[in-house]
N, C-alpha and C positions, 0 to 999 in steps of 0.2 A: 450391580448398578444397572439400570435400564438401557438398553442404548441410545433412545434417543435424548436422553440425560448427557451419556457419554458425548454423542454427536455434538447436541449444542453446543459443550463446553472448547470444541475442537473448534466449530466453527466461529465463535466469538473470539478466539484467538486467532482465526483464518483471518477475521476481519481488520483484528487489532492489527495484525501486520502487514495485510494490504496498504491499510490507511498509513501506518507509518513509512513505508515505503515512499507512498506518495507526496506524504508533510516531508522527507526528507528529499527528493526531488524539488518539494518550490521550496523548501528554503537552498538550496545549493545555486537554483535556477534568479531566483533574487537576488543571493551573495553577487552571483556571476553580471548581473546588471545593474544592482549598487557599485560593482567594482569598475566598469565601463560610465558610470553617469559621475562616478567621483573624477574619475580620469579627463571627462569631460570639461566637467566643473572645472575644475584646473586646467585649465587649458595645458593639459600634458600629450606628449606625443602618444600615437597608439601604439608605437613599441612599449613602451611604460608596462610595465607589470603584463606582460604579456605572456610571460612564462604563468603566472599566479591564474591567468586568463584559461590557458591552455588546461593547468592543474584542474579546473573544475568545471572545464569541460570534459574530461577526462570523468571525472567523477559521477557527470549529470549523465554518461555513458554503462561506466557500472551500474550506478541506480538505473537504470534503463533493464538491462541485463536481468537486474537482483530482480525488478517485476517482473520481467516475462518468464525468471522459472517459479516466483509467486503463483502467476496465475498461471501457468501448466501444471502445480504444485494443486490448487485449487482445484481445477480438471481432475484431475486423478483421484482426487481426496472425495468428490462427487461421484464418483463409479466407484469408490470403494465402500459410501454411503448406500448406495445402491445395494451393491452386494452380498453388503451383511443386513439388509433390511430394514435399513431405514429409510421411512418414507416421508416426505415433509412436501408442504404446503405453504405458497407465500400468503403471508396476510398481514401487511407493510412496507415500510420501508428499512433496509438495510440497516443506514449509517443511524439511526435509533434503535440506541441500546435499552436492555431494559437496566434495573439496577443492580443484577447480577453480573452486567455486561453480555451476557446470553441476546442475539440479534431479535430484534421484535419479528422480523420474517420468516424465522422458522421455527418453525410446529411442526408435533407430529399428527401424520394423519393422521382423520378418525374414520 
């Protein structure tokens, strides 16, 4: 198989799980401000669920964590593209996939 066949299909999955990373931080990040604006609504004290508060902050920490070795993950995975000789060219944008899921931004040179 070609490499820059190989490459794409790596990096469409690079993407796929960036971006999930990210939906999984603002939903955790919303959970955690729904759970403070219902607390509010109710005129509840702000010890109230404040353990459940802590939980997911905790959490929007990990996700924190899970992206930064994402994208040192990403870095690496780009000097190994390098390496073995692929060479690519942006001509778009990222978060437009095509409909293989293969990122519309990378091509191989010509």
């Amino acid at each position: 198989m070609e490499k820059v066949f190989v490459a794409q299909r790596v990096a469409s999955k690079l993407y796929a799980t960036e971006a999930a990373v990210d939906a999984a931080m603002v939903e955790v990040t919303e959970m955690m401000a729904e759970l403070i604006q219902a607390r509010k609504d109710l005129g509840l004290s702000p010890v109230v669920a404040n353990g459940a508060s802590a939980k997911f902050a905790e959490a929007i920490q990990a996700l924190a964590t899970a992206r930064t070795a994402v994208v040192d993950a990403h870095a690496e995975l780009d000097e190994t593209r390098l390496r073995i000789g692929v060479r690519t060219r942006m001509a778009g944008v990222f978060d437009k996939l095509l409909s293989d899921g293969a990122p519309t931004g990378l091509r191989a040179a010509s």
